[in-house]
MARTIMI-518657 format. One record per residue: residue number from 1; residue in one letter; x, y, z of N, C-alpha, C, CB in turn. Coordinates in steps of 0.001 Angstrom, whole numbers, plus 524288, in hexadecimal, padded with zeros to 5 digits. Glycine has a CB too. Example, Ala and Ser with C-alpha at 12.3 -4.5 7.8 and 13.67 -1.06 7.14 Angstrom:
+-----+----+-------+-------+-------+-------+-------+-------+-------+-------+-------+-------+-------+-------+
|   i | aa |   npx |   npy |   npz |  capx |  capy |  capz |   cpx |   cpy |   cpz |  cbpx |  cbpy |  cbpz |
+-----+----+-------+-------+-------+-------+-------+-------+-------+-------+-------+-------+-------+-------+
|   1 |  A | 83386 | 7E9C6 | 81E78 | 8300C | 7EE6C | 81E78 | 83390 | 7F31C | 81E78 | 82C2C | 7EE87 | 82356 |
|   2 |  S | 83232 | 7F736 | 81BA8 | 83566 | 7FBDC | 81BE4 | 83264 | 8001E | 81EBE | 83704 | 7FDAA | 8165D |
+-----+----+-------+-------+-------+-------+-------+-------+-------+-------+-------+-------+-------+-------+
END
This chain:
+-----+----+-------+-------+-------+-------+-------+-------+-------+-------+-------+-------+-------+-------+
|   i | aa |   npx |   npy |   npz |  capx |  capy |  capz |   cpx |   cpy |   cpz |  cbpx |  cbpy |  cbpz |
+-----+----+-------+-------+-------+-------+-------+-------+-------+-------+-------+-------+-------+-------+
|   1 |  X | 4FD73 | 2B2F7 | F715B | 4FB80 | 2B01B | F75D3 | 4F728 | 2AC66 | F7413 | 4F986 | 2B3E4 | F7A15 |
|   2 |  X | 4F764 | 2A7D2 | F7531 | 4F256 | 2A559 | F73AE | 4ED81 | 2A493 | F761A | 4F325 | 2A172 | F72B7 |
|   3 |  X | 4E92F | 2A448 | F73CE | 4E5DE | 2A577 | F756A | 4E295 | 29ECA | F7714 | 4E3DE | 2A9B5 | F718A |
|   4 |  X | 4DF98 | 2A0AF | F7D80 | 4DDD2 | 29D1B | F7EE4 | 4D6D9 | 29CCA | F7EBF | 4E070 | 29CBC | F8366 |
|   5 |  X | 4D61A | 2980E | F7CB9 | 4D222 | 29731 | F7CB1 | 4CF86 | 29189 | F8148 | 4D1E8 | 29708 | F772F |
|   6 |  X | 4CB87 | 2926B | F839B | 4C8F2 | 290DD | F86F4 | 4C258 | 28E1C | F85E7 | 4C96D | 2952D | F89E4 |
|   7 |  X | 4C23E | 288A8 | F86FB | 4BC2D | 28739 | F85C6 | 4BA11 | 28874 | F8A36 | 4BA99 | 28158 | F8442 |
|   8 |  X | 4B45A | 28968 | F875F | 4B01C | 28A5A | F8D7D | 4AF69 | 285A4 | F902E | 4A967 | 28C60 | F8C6D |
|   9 |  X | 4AD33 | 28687 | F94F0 | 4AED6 | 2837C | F98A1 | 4A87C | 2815C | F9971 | 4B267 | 2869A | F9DB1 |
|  10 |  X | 4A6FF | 27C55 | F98F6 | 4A077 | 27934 | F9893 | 4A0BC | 276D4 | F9E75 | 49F7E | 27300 | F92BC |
|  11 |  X | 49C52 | 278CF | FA2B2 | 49B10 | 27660 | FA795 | 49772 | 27288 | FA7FC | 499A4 | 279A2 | FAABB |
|  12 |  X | 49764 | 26D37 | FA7DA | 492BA | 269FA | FA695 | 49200 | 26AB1 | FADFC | 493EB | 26276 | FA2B5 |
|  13 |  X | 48B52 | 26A06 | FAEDA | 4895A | 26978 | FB2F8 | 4868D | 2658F | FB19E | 4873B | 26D64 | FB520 |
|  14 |  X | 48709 | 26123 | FB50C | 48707 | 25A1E | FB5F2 | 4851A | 25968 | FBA50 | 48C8B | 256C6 | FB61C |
|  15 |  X | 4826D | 25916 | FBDA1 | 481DB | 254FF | FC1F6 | 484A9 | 24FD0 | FC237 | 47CD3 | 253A6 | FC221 |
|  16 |  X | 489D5 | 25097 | FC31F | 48B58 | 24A41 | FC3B6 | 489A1 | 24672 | FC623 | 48F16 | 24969 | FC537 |
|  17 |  X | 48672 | 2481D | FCB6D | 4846C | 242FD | FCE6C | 47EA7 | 240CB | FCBCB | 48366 | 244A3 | FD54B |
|  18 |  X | 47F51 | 241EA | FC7CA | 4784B | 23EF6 | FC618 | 47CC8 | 23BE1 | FC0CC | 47053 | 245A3 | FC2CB |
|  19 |  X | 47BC5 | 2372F | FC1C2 | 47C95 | 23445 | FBC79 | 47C23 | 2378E | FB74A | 47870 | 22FDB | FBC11 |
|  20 |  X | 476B5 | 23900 | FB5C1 | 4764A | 23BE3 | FB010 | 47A13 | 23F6C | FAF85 | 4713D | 23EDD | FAEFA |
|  21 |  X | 47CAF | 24255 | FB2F7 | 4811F | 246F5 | FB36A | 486FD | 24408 | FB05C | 48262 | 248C0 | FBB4F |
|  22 |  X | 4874D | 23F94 | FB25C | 48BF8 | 23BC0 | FB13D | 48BCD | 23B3A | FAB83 | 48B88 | 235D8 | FB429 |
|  23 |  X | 48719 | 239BE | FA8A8 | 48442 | 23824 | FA320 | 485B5 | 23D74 | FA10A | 47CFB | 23670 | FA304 |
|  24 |  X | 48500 | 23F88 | FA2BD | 485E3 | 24531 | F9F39 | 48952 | 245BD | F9D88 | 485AC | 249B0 | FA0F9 |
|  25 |  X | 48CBA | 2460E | FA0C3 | 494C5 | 24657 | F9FB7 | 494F6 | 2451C | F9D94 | 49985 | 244A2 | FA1C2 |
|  26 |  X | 49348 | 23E9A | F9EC3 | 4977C | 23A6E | F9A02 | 49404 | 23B56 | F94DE | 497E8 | 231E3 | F9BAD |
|  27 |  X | 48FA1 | 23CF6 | F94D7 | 48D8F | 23DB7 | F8DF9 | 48FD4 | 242DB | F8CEC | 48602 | 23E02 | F8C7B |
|  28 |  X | 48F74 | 246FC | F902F | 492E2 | 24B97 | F8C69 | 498CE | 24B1D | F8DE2 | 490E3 | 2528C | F8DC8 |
|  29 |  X | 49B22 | 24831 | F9052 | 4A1C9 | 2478E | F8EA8 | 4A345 | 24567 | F88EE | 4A4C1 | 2430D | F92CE |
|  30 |  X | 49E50 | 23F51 | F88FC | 49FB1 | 23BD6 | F847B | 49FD3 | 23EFA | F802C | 49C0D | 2375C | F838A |
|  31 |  X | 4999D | 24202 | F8266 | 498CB | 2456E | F7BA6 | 49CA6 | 24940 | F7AFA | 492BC | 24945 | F7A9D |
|  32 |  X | 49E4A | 24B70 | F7E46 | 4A35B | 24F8E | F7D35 | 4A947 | 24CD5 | F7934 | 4A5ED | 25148 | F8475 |
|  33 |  X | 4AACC | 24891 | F7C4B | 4AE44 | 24440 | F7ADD | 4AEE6 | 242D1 | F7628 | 4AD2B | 24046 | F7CED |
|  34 |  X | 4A7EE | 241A6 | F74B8 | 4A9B0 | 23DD3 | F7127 | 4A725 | 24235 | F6AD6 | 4A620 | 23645 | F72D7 |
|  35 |  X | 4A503 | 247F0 | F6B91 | 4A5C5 | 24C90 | F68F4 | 4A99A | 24CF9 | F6730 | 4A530 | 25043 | F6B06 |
|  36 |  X | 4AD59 | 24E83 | F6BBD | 4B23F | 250EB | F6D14 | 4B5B7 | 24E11 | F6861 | 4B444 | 24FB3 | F73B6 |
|  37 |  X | 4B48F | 2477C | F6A60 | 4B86F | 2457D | F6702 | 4B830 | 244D9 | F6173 | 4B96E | 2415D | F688B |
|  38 |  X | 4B2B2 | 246E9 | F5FB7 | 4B18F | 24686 | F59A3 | 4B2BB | 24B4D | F579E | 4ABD5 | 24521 | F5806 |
|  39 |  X | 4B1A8 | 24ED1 | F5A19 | 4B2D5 | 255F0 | F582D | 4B928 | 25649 | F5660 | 4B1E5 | 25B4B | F5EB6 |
|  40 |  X | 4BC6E | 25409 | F5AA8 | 4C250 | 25444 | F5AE6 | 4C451 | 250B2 | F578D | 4C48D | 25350 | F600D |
|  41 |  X | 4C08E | 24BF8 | F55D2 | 4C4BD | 24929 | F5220 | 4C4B9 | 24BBF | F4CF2 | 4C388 | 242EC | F5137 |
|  42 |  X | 4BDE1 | 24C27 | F4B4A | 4BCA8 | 25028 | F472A | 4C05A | 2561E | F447C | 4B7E6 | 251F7 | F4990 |
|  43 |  X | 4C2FA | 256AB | F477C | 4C5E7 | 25A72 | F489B | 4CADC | 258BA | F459B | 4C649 | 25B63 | F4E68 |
|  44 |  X | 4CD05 | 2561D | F43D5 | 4D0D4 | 25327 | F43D7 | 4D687 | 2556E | F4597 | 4D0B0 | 2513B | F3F16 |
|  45 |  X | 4D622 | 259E4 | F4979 | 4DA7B | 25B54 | F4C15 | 4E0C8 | 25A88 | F4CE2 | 4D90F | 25AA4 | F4EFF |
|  46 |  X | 4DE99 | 25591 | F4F89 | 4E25C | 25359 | F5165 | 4E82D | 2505B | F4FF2 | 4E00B | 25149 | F52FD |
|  47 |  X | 4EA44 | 24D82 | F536E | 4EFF3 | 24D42 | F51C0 | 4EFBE | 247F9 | F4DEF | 4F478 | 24CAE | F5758 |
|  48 |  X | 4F3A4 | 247F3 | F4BD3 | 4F46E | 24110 | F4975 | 4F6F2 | 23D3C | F4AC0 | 4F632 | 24044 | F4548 |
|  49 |  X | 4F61E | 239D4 | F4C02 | 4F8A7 | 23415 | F4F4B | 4F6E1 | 23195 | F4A15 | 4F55A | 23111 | F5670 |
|  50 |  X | 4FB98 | 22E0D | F4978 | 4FC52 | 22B45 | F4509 | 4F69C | 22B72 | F4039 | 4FDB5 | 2254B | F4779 |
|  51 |  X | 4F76D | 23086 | F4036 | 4F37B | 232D6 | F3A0D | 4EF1E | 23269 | F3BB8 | 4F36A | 22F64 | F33E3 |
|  52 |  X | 4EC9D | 23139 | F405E | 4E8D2 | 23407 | F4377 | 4E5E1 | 2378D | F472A | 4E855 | 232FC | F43FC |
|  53 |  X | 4E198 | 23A07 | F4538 | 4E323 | 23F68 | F48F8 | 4DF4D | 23FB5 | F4D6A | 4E2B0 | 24577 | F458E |
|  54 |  X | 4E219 | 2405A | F5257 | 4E181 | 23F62 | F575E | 4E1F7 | 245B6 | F5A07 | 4E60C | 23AD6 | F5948 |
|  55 |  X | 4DAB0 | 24673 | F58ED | 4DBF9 | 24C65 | F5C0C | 4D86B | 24C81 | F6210 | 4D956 | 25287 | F5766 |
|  56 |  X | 4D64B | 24915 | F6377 | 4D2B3 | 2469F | F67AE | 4D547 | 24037 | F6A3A | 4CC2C | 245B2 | F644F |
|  57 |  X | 4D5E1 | 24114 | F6F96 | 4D722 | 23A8A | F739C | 4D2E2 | 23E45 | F7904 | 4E1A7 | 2385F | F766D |
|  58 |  X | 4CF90 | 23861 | F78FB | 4CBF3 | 239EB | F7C0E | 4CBB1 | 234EF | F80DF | 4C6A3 | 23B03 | F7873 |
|  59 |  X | 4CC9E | 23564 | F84C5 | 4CCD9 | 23018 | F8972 | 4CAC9 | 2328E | F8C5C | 4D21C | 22D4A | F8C11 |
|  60 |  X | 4C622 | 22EE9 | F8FDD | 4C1B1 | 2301E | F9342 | 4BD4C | 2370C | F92FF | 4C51B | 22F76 | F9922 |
|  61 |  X | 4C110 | 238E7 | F9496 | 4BDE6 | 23EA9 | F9487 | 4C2EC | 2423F | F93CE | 4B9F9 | 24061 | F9AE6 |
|  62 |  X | 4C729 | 24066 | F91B4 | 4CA26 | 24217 | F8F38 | 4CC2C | 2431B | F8AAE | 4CB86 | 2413B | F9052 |
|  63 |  X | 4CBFD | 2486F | F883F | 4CEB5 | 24A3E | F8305 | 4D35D | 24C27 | F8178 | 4CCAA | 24D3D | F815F |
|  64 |  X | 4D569 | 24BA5 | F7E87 | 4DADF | 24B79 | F7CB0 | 4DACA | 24EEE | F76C3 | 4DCEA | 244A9 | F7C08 |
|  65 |  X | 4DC21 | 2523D | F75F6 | 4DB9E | 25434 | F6FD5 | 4E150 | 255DF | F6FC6 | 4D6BD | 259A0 | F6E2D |
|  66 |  X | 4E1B8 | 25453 | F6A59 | 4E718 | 25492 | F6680 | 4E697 | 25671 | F628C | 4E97D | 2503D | F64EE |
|  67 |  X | 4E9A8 | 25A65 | F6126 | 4EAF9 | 25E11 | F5CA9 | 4F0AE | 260E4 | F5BAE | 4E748 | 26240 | F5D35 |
|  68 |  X | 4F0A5 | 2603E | F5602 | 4F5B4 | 261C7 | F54D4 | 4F74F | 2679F | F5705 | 4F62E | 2616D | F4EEE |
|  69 |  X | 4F3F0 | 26A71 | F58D2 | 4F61C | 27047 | F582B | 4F1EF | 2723F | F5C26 | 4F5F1 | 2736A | F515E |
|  70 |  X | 4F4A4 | 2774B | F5F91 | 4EF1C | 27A9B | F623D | 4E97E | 27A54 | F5F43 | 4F05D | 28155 | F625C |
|  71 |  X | 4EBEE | 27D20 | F5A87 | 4E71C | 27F87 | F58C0 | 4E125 | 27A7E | F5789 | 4E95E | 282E8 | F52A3 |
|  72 |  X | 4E4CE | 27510 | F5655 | 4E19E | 2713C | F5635 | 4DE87 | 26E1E | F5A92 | 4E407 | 26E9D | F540F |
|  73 |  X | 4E196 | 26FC3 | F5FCC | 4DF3C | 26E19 | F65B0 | 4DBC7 | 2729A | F6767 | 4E426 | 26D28 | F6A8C |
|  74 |  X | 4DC48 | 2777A | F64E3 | 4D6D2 | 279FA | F6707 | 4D3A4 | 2785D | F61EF | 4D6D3 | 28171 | F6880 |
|  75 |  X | 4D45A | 277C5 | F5E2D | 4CDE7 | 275C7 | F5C6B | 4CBEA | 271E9 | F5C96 | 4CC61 | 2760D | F5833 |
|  76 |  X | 4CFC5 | 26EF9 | F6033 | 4CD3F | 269B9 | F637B | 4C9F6 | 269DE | F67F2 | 4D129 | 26699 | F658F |
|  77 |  X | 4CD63 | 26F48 | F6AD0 | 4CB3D | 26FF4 | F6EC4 | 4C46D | 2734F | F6D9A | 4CFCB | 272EA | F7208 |
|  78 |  X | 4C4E2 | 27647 | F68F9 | 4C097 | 27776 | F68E8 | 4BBB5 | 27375 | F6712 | 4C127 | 27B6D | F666E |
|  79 |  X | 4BB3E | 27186 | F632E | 4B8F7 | 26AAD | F62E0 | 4B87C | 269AA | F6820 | 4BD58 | 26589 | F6002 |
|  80 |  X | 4BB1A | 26771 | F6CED | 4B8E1 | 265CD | F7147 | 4B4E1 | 268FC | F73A4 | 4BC6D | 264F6 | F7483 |
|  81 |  X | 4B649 | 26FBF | F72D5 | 4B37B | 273B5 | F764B | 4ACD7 | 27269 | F733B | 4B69E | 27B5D | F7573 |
|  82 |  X | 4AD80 | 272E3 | F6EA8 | 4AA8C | 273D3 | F6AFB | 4A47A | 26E75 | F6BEC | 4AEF6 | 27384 | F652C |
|  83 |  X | 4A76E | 26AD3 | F6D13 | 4A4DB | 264F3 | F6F56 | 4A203 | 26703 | F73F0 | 4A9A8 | 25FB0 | F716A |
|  84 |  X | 4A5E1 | 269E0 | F78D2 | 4A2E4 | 26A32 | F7B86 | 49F67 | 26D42 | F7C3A | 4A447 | 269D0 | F7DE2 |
|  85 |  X | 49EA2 | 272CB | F791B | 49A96 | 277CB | F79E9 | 49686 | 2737B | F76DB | 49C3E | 27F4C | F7662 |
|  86 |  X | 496FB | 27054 | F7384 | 491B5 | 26DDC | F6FD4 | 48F3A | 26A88 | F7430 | 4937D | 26976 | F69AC |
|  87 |  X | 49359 | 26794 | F78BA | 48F13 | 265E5 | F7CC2 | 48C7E | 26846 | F8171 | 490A5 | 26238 | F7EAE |
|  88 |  X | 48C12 | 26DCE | F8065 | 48B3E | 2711C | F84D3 | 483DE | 26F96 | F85F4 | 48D32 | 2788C | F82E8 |
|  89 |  X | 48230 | 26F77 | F81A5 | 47BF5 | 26D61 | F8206 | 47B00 | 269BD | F851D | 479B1 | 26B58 | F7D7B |
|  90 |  X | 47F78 | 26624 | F86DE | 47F99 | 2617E | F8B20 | 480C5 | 261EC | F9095 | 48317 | 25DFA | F89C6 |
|  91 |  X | 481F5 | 26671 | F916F | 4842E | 26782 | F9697 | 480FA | 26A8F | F9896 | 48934 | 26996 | F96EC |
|  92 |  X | 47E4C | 26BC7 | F9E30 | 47C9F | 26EED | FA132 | 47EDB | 27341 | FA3A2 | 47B42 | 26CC4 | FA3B9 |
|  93 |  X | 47C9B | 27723 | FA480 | 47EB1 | 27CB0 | FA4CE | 47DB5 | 27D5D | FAB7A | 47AEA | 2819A | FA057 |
+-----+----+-------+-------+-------+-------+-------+-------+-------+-------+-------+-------+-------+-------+
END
């Protein structure tokens, strides 16, 4: 039977109606994003399109990860988790 694994689950508390609340997001999304997307290329995971390897497609606040095999999409998936417990110092409890 295989076994499932589950990331913890991060609650940011924001005040959205105050402008600075808005600023926040977009600096810890970007910083998540643009982590995210250096951890995962570093990685070199991913699949090959004409002898390049494409293991990250990222559009707006959207991610996309590609890997040849399970075992290579959870240690993608962990790299993303891994991004986000390092920005937990940014978020309010």
């Amino acid at each position: 039977m295989c076994e499932m694994e589950f990331s913890n689950i991060i609650f940011l508390s924001v005040d959205t109606r105050d402008p600075a609340g808005w600023r926040a997001i977009a600096i810890l999304v970007l910083r998540y994003m643009l982590t995210t997307y250096n951890n995962v290329e570093h990685k070199r995971l991913g699949c090959l399109y004409k002898s390049v390897c494409v293991s990250i497609i990222m559009y707006a606040d959207d991610i996309v990860l590609l890997s040849p095999s399970v075992t290579a999409l959870q240690e993608l998936l962990h790299v993303c988790e891994g991004v986000l417990q390092n920005l937990r110092p940014f978020h309010q409890s």
